[in-house]
N, C-alpha and C positions, 0 to 999 in steps of 0.2 A: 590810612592803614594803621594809627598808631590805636586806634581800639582794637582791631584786632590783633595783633602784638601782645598787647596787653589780655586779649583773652585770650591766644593760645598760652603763655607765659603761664597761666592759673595754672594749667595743666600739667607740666612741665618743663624742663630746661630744652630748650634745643643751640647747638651749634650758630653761632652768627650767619653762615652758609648758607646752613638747612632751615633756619628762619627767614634770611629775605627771599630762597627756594620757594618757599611756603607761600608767603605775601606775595612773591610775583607771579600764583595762579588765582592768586584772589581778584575780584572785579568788582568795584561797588555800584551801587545804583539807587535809585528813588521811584516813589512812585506817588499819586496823589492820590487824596483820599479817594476811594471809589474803582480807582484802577485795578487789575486783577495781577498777580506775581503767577499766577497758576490757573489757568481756565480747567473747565469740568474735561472730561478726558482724555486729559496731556499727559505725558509720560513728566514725571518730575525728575531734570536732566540734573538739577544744583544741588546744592545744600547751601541753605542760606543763616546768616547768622545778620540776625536787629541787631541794630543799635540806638534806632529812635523811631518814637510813632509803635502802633498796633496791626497786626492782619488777622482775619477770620479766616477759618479754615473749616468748610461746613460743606455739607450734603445733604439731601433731598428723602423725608421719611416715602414710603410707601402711598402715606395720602399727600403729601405734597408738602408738606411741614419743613421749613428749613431746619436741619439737626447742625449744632454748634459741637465740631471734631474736636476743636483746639483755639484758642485764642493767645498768640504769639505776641511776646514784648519786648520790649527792651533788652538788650544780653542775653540772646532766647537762641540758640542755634536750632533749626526746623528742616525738615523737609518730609515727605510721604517716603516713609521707610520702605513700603513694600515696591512702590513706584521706582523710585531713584534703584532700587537693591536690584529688583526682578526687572526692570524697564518694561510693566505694565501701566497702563491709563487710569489717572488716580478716580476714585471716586467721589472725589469733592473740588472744589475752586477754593481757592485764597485770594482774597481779597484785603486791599487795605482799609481799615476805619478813620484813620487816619493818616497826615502824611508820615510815610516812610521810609527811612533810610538803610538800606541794607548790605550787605557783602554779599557774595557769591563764590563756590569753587564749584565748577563742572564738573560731570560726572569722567568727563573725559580724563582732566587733570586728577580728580581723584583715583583713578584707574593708576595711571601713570605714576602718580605718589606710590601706589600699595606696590608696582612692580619696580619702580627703580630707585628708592631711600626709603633705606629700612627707618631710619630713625624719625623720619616725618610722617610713616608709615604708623608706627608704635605709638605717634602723640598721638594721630588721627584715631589709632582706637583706643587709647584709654581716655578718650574724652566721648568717642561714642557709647563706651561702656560706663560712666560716670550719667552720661543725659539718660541709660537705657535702666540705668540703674534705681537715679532719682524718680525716672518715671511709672517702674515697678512704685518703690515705696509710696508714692504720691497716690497712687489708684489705689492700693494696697488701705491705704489711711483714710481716703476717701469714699469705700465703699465703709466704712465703720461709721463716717458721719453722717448724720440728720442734713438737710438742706439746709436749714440754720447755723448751723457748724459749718457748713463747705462755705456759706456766707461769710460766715466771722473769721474763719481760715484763709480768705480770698481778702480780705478790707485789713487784716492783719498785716499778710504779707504779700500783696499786690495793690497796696492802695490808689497805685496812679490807673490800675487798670478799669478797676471801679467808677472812678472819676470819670475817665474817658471813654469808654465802650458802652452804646448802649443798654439798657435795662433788658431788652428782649434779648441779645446775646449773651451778657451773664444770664441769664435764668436758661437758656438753653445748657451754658457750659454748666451749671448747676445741676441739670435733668429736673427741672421744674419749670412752670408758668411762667410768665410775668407777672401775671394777676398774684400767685403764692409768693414772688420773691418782692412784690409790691407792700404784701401784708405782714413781711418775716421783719421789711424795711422801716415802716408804720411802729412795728411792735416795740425794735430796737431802738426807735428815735424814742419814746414815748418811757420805756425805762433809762 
């Protein structure tokens, strides 16, 4: 529990109380590479927050194409927002790429936080408003960049992700090929 501690802390002071409150509805678990955290149309009950290892979080185009949602890492809190929010069946599966280590708080106990501690209540959304916020400006910045740029943007500041997740899954998270993110790769070794 002492990583997460340490990232509710980012967010905020809480009370000694309403902290080990907090950590005592949290649950952690693992999973091996290949395992799934979220099969295709499960309702998403958690909210999960990495602490080590990668998940893909992908759905199926029209012709059959695997589409890359999200790829989650390390200090990454996640979950299918409309899923957990609405308690509809998400549209995609998560799966792990590698192994992983993660937290969990149920929807049930996050329920119970928002009606009975306000102040655990307040961290839990200003830390939803900060990931909702990041991830506005992220999209926001990312639709301004070239596929080469989301590349160089991703190796900058996700280097382990790079390393570790497949070729074919960054070029989905990219919205490009393999074959293009093979020859952007080529370009940049070569200058």
């Amino acid at each position: 529990m002492h990583f997460m501690y340490h990232y509710f802390s980012r967010f905020g002071e809480l009370s000694k109380a309403n902290m080990e409150f907090l950590l005592s509805l949290i649950s952690e678990g693992t999973l091996s590479k290949g395992e799934k955290l979220i099969a295709a149309h499960q309702k998403a009950d958690s909210i999960y927050c990495v602490e080590e290892g990668f998940l893909h979080y992908y759905t199926y185009s029209e012709f059959g194409d695997k589409v890359t949602l999200n790829v989650i890492g390390p200090n990454t809190c996640w979950t299918d927002l409309e899923s957990f929010y609405n308690q509809l069946p998400t549209t995609g599966e998560c799966v792990a790429l590698t192994p992983v280590k993660y937290y969990k708080l149920e929807r049930s106990d996050y329920m119970r936080i928002k009606s009975e501690n306000h102040e655990v209540s307040e961290l839990i959304h200003t830390i939803t408003e900060q990931i909702l916020s990041a991830k506005v400006i992220e999209a926001n910045n990312r639709s301004k960049m070239t596929i080469e740029e989301r590349y160089l943007h991703l190796l900058q500041n996700n280097p382990a992700l790079v390393q570790q997740v497949p070729v074919a899954i960054i070029a989905s998270l990219l919205g490009t090929s393999r074959e293009t993110l093979h020859r952007i790769r080529r370009r940049l070794a070569v200058a």
